[in-house]
VMD Tcl script that builds the backbone (N, CA, C; Angstrom):
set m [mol new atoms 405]
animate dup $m
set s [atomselect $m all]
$s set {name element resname resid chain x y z} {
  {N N UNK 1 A -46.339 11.483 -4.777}
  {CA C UNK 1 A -45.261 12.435 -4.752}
  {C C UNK 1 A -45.846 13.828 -4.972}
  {N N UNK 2 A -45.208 14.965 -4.314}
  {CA C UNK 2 A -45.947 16.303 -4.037}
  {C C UNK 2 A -45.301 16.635 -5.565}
  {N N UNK 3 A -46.473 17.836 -5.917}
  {CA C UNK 3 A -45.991 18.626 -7.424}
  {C C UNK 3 A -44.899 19.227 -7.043}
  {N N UNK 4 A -44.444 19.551 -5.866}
  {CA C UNK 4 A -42.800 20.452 -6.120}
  {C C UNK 4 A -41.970 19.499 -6.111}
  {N N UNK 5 A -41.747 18.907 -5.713}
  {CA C UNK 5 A -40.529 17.698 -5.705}
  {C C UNK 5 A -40.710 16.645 -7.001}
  {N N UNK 6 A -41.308 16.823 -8.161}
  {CA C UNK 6 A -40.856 16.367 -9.608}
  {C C UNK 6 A -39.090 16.867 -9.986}
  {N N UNK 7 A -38.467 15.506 -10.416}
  {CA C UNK 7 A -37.442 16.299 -11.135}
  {C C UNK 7 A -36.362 16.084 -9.775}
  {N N UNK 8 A -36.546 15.927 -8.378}
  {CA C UNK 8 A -35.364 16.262 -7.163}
  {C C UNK 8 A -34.360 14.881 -7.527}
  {N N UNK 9 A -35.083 13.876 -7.922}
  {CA C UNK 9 A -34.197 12.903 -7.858}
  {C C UNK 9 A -33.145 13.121 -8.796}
  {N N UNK 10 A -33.541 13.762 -10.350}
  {CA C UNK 10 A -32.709 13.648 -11.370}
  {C C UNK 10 A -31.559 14.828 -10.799}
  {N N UNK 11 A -31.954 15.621 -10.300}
  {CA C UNK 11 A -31.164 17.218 -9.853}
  {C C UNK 11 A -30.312 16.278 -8.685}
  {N N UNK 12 A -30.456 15.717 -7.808}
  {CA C UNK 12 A -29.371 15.364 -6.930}
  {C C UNK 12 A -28.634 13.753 -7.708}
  {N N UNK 13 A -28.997 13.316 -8.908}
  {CA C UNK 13 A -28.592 12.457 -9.522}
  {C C UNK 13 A -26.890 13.153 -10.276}
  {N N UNK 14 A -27.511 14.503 -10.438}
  {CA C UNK 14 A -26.660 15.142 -11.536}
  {C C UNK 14 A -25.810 15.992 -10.672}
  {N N UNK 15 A -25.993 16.462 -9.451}
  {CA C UNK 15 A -24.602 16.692 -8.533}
  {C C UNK 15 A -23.592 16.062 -7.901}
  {N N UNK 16 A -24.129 14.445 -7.786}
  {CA C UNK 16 A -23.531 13.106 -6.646}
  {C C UNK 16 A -22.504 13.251 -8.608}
  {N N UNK 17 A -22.827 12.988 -9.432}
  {CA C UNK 17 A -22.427 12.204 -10.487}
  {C C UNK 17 A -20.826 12.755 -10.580}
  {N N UNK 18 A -20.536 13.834 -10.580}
  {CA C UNK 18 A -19.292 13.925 -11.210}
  {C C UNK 18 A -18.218 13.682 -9.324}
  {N N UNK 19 A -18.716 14.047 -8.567}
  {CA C UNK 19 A -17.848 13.631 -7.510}
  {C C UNK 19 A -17.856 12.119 -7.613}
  {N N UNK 20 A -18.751 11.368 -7.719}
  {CA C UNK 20 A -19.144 9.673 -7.811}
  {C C UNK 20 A -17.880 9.303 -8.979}
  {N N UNK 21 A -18.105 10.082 -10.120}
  {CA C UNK 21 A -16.770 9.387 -11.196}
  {C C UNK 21 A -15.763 9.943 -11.090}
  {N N UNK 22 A -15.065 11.296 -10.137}
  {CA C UNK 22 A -13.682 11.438 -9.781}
  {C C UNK 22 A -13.552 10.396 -8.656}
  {N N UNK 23 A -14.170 10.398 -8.101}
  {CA C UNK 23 A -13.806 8.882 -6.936}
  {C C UNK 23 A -13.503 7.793 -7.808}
  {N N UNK 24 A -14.386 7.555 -8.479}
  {CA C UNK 24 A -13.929 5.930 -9.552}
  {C C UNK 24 A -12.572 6.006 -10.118}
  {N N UNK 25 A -12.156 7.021 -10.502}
  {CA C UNK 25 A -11.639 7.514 -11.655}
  {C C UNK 25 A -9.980 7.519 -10.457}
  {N N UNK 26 A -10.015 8.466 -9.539}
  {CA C UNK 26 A -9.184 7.818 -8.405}
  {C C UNK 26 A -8.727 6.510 -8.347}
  {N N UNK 27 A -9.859 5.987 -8.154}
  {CA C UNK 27 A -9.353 4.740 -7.422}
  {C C UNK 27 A -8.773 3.974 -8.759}
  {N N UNK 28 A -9.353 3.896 -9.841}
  {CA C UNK 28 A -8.271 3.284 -11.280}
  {C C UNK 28 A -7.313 4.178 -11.070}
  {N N UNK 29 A -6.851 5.199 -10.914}
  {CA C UNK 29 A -5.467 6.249 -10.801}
  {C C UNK 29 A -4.538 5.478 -10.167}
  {N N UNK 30 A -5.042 5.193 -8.987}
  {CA C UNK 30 A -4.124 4.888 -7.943}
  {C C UNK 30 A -3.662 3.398 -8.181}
  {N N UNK 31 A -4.688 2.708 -8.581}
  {CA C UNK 31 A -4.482 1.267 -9.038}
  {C C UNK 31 A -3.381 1.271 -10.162}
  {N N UNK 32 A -3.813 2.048 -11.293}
  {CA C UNK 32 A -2.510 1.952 -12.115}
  {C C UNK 32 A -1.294 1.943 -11.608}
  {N N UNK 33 A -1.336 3.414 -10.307}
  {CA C UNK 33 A 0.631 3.737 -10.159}
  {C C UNK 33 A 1.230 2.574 -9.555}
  {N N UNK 34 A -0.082 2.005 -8.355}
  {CA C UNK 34 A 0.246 0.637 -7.572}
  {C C UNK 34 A 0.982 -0.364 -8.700}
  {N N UNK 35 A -0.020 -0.947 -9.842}
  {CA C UNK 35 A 0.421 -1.784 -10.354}
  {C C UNK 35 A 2.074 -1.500 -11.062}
  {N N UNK 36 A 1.977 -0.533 -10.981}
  {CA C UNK 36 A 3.045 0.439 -12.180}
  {C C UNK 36 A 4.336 0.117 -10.738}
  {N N UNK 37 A 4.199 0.533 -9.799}
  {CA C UNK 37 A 4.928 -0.163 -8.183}
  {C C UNK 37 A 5.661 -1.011 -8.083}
  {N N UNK 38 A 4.384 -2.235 -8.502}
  {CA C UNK 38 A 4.882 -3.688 -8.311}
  {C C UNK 38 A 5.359 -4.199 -8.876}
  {N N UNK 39 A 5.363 -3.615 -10.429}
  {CA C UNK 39 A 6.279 -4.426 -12.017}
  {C C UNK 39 A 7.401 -3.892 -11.380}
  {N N UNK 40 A 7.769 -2.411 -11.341}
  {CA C UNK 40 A 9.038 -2.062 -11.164}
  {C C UNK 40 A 9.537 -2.725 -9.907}
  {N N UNK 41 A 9.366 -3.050 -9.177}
  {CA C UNK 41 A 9.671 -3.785 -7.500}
  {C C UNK 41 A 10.124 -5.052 -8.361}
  {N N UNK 42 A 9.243 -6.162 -8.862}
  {CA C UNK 42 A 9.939 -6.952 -9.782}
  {C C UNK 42 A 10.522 -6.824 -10.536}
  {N N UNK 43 A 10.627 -6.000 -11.492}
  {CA C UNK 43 A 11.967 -6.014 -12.382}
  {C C UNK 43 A 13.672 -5.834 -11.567}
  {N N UNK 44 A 13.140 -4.772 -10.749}
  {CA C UNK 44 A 14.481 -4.143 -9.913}
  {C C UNK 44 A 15.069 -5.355 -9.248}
  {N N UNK 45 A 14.241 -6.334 -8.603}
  {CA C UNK 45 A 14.321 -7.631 -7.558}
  {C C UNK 45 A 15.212 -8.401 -8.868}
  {N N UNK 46 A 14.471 -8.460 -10.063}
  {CA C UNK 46 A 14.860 -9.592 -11.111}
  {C C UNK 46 A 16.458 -9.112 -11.483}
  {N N UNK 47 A 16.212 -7.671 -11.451}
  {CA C UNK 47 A 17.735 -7.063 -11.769}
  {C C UNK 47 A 19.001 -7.150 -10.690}
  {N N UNK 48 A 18.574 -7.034 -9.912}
  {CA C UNK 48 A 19.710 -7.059 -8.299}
  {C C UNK 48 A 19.935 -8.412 -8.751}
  {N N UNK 49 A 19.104 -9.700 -8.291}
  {CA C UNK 49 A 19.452 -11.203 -8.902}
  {C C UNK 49 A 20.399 -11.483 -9.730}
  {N N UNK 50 A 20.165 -10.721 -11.104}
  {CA C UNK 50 A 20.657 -10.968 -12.075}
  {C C UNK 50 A 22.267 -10.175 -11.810}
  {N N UNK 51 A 22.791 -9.394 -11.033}
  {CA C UNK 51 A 24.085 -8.432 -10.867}
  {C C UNK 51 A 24.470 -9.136 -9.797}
  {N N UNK 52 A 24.140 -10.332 -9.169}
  {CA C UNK 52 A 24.492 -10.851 -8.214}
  {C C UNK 52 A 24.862 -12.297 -8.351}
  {N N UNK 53 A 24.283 -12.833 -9.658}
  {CA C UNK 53 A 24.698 -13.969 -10.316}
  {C C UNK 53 A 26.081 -13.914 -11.444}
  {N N UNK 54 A 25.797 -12.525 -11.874}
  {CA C UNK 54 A 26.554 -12.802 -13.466}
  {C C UNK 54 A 27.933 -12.051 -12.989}
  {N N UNK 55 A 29.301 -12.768 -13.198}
  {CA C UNK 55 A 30.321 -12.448 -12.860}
  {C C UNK 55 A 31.080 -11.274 -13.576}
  {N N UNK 56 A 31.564 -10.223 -13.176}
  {CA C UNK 56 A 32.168 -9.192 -13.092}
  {C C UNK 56 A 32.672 -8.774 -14.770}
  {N N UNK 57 A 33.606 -10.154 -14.892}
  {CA C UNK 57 A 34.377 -9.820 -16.579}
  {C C UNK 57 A 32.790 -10.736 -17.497}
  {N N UNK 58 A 31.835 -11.140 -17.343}
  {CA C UNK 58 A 31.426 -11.713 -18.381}
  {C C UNK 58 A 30.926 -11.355 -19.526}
  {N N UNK 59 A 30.630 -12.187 -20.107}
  {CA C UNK 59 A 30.079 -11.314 -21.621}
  {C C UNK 59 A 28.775 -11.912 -21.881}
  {N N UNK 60 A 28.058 -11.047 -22.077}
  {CA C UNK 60 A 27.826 -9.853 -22.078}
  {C C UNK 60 A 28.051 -9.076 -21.151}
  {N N UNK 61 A 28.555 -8.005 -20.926}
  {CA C UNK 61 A 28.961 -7.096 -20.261}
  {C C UNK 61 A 27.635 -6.828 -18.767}
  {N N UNK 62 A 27.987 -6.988 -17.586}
  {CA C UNK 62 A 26.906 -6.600 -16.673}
  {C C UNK 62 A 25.925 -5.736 -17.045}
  {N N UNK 63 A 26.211 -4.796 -17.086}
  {CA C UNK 63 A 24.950 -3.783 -17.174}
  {C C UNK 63 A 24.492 -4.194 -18.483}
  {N N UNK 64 A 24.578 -4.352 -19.382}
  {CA C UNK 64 A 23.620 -4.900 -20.526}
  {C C UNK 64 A 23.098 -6.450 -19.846}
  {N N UNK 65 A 23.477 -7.060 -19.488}
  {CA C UNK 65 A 22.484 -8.397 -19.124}
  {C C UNK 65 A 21.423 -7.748 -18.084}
  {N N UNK 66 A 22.268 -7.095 -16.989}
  {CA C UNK 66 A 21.378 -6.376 -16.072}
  {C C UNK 66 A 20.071 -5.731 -16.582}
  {N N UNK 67 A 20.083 -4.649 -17.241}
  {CA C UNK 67 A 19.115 -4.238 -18.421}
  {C C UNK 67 A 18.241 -5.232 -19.063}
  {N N UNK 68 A 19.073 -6.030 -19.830}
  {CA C UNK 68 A 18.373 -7.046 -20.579}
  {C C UNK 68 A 17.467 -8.013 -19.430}
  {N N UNK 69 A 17.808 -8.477 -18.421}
  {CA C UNK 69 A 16.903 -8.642 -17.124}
  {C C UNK 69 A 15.808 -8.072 -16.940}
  {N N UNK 70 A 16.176 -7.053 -16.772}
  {CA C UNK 70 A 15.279 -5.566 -16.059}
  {C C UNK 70 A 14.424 -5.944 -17.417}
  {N N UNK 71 A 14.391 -5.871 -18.575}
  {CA C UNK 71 A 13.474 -5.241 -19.610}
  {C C UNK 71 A 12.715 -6.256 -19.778}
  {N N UNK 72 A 12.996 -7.319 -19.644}
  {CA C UNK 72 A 12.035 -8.888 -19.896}
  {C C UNK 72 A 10.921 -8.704 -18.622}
  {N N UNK 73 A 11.864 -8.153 -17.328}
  {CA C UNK 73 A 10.691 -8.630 -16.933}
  {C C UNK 73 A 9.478 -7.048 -16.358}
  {N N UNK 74 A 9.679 -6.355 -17.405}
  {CA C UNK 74 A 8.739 -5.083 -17.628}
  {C C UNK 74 A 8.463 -5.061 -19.079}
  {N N UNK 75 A 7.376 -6.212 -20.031}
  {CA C UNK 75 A 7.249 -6.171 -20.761}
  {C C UNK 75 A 6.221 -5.044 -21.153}
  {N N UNK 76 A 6.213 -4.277 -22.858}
  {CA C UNK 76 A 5.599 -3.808 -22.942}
  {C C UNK 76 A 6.089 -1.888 -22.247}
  {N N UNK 77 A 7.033 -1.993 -22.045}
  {CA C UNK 77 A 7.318 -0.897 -21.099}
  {C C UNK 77 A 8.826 -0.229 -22.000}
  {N N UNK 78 A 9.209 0.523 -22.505}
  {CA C UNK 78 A 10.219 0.814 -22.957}
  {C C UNK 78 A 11.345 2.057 -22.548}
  {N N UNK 79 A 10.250 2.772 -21.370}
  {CA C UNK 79 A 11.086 4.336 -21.022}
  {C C UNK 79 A 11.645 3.832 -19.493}
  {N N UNK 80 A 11.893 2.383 -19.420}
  {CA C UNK 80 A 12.456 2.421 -18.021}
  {C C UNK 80 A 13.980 2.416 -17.715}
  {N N UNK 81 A 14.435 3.135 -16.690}
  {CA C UNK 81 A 15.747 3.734 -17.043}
  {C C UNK 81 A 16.239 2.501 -15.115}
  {N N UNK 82 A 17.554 2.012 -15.924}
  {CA C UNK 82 A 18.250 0.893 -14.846}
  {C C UNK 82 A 19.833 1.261 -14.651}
  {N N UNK 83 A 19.681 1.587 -13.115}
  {CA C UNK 83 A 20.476 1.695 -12.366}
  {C C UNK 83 A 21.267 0.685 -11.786}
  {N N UNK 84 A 22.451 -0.035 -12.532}
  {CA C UNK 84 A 22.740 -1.490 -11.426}
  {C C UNK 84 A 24.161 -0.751 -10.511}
  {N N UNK 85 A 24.226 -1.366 -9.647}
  {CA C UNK 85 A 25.449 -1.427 -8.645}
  {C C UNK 85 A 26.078 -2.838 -8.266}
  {N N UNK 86 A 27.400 -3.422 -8.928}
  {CA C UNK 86 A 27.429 -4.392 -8.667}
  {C C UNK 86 A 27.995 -4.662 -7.595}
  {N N UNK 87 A 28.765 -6.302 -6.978}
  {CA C UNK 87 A 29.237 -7.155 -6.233}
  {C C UNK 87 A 30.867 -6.416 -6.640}
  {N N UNK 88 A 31.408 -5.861 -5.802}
  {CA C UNK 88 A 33.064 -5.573 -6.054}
  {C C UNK 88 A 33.525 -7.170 -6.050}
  {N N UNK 89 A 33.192 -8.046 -5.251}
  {CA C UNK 89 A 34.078 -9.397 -5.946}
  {C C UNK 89 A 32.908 -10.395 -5.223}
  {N N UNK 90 A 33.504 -11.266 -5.478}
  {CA C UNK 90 A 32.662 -12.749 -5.333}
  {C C UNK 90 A 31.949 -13.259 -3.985}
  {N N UNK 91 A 33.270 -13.004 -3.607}
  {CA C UNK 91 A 33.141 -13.009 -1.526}
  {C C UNK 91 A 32.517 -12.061 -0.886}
  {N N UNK 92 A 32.283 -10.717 -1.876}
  {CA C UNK 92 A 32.134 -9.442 -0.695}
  {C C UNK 92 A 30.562 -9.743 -0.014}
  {N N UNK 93 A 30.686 -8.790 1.699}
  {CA C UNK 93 A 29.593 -8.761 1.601}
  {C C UNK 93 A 29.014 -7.886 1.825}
  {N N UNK 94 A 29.047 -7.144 0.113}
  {CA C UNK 94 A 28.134 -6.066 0.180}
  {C C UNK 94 A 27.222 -6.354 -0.552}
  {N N UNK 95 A 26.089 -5.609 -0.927}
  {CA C UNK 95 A 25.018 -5.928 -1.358}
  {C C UNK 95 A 24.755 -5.285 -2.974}
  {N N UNK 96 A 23.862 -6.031 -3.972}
  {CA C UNK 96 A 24.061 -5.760 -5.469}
  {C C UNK 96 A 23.009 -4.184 -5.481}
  {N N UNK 97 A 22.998 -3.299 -5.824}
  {CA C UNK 97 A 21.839 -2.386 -6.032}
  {C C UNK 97 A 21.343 -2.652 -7.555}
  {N N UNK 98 A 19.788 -2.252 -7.914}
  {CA C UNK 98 A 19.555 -2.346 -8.663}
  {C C UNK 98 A 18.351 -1.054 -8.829}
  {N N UNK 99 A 18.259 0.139 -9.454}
  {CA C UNK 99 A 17.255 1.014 -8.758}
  {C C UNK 99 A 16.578 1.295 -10.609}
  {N N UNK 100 A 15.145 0.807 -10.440}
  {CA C UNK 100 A 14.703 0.972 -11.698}
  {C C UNK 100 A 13.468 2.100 -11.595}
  {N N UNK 101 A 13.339 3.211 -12.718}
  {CA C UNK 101 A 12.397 4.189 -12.299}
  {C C UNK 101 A 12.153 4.393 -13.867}
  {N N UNK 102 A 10.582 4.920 -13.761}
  {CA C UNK 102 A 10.016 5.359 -14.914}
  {C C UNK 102 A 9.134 6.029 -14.819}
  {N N UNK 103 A 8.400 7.293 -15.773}
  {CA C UNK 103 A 8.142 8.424 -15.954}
  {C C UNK 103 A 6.195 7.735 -15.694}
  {N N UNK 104 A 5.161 8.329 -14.610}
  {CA C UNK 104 A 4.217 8.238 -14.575}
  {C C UNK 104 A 3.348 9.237 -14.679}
  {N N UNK 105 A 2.338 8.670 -15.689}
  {CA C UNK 105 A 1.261 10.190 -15.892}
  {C C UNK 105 A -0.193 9.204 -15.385}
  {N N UNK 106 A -0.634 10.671 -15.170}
  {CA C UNK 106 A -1.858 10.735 -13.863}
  {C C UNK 106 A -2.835 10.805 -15.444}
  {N N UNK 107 A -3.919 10.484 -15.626}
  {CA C UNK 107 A -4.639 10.404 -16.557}
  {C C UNK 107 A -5.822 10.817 -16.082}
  {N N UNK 108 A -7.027 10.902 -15.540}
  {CA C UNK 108 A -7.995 11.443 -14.568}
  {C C UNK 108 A -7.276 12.511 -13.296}
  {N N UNK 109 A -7.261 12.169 -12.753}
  {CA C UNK 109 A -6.554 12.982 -11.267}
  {C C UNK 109 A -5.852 14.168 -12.082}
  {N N UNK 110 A -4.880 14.063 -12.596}
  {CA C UNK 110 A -3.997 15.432 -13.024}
  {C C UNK 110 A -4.639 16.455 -13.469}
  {N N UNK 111 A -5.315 15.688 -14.647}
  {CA C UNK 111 A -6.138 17.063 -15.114}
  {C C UNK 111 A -7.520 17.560 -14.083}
  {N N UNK 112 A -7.922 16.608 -13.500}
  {CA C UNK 112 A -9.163 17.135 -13.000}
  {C C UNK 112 A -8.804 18.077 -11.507}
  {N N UNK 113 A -7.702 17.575 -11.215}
  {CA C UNK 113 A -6.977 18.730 -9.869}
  {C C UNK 113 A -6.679 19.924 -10.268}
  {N N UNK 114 A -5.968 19.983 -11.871}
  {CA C UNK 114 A -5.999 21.141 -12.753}
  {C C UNK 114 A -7.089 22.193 -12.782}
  {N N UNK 115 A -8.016 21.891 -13.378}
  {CA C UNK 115 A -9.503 22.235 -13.118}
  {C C UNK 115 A -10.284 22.737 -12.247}
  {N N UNK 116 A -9.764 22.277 -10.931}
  {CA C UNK 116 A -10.282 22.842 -9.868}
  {C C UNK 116 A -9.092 23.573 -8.770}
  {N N UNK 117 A -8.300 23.820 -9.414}
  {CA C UNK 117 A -7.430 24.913 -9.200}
  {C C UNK 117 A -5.747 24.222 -8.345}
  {N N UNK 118 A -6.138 22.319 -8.068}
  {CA C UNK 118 A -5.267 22.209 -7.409}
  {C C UNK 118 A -3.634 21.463 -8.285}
  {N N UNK 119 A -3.050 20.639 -7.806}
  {CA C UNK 119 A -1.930 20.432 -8.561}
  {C C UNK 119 A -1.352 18.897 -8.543}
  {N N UNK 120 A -1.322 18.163 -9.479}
  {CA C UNK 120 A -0.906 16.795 -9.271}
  {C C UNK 120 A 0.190 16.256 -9.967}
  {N N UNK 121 A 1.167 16.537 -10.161}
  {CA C UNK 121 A 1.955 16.885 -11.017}
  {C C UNK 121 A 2.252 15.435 -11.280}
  {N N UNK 122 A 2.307 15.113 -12.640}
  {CA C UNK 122 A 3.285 14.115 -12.994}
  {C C UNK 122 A 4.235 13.785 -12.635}
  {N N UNK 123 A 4.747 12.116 -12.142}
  {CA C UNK 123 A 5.887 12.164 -11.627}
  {C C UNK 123 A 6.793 10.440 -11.871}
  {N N UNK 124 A 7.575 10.471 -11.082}
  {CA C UNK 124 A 8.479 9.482 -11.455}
  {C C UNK 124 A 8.690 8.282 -10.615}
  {N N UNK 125 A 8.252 6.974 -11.048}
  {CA C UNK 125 A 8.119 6.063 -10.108}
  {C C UNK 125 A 9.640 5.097 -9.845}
  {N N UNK 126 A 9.717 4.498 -8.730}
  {CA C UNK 126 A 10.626 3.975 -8.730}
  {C C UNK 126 A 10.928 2.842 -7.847}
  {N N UNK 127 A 11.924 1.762 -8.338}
  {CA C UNK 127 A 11.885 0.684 -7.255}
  {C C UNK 127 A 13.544 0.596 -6.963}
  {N N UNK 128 A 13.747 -0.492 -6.136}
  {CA C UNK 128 A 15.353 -0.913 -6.034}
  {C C UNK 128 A 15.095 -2.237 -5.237}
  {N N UNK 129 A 16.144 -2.760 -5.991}
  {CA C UNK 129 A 16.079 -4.097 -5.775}
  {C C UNK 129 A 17.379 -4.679 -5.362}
  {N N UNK 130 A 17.318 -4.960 -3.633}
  {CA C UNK 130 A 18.682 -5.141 -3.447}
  {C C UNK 130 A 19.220 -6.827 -2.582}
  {N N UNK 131 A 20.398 -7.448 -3.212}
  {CA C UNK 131 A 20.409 -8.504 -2.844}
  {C C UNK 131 A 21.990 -8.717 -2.410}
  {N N UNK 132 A 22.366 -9.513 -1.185}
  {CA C UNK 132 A 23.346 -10.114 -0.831}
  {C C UNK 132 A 24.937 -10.379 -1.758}
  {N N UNK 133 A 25.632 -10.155 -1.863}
  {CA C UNK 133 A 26.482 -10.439 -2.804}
  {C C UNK 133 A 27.212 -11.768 -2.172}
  {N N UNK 134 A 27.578 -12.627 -3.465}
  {CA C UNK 134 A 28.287 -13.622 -2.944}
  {C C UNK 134 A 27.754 -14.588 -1.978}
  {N N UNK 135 A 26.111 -14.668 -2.110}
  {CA C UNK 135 A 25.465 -15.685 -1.287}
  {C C UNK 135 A 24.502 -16.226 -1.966}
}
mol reanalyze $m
mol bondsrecalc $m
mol representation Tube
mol addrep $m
C-alpha cells in the first residue's frame, strides 16, 4: 500500500457510516409504523365483528364492548381512540364501521430530517374495519 493512501479506508469508513445507520434506522422506522398498521387493521376488523354481532339494546352498552374489543386486541397500547358505527337493525344491509387511530412518533427519521433542514412530522395512524350487517 502507497504512503499516501494510509488512513483512506478509515476516512471513507467514517462518511458511508452515518448515511449506512439513517438507512437502518429507516427501515426499523418504517417497520414500526407498518407493524403499528397491522395491529390497528386488526383491532378495527376485531371491532366492526364485534358491532356486528352484539345487538343494539345489549348490555353492556355497544360502544363499550366495541372498545372493550378494540382494546384486547391492541394490547399494551392505551392512547387508541374507537370510532364504532353500528347495524341500524338486524336485517339491514348496511355495513358496521369501526375506524381505530392512534398518535405515531417517528423516533430516528423525525429528528434526523429535523437536522438536516427537512420535515417529518409526527402523525396519526389509522385503520377501519368494516363488516356486513346482519350476515
Amino acid at each position: 500500500m502507497a504512503r499516501t493512501e494510509r488512513g483512506a479506508s478509515a476516512v471513507e469508513f467514517a462518511i458511508v457510516l452515518p448515511v449506512l445507520f439513517l438507512v437502518l434506522a429507516g427501515i426499523v422506522d418504517f417497520g414500526r409504523a407498518y407493524f403499528a398498521q397491522i395491529e390497528l387493521s386488526n383491532a378495527a376488523r376485531e371491532g366492526a365483528r364485534a358491532a356486528v354481532v352484539l345487538p343494539l339494546g345489549s348490555t353492556p352498552a355497544p360502544t363499550t364492548e366495541v372498545a372493550a374489543r378494540v382494546a384486547a386486541a391492541l394490547p399494551g397500547i392505551s392512547d387508541a381512540t374507537v370510532t364504532p358505527v353500528y347495524c341500524p337493525s338486524a336485517n339491514s344491509t348496511l355495513r358496521a364501521t369501526v375506524t381505530v387511530s392512534r398518535p405515531f412518533q417517528w423516533i430516528v427519521l423525525g429528528p434526523a430530517m429535523r437536522i438536516i433542514g427537512g420535515s417529518l412530522a409526527d402523525g396519526t395512524i389509522r385503520a377501519t374495519g368494516v363488516m356486513q350487517c346482519g350476515g
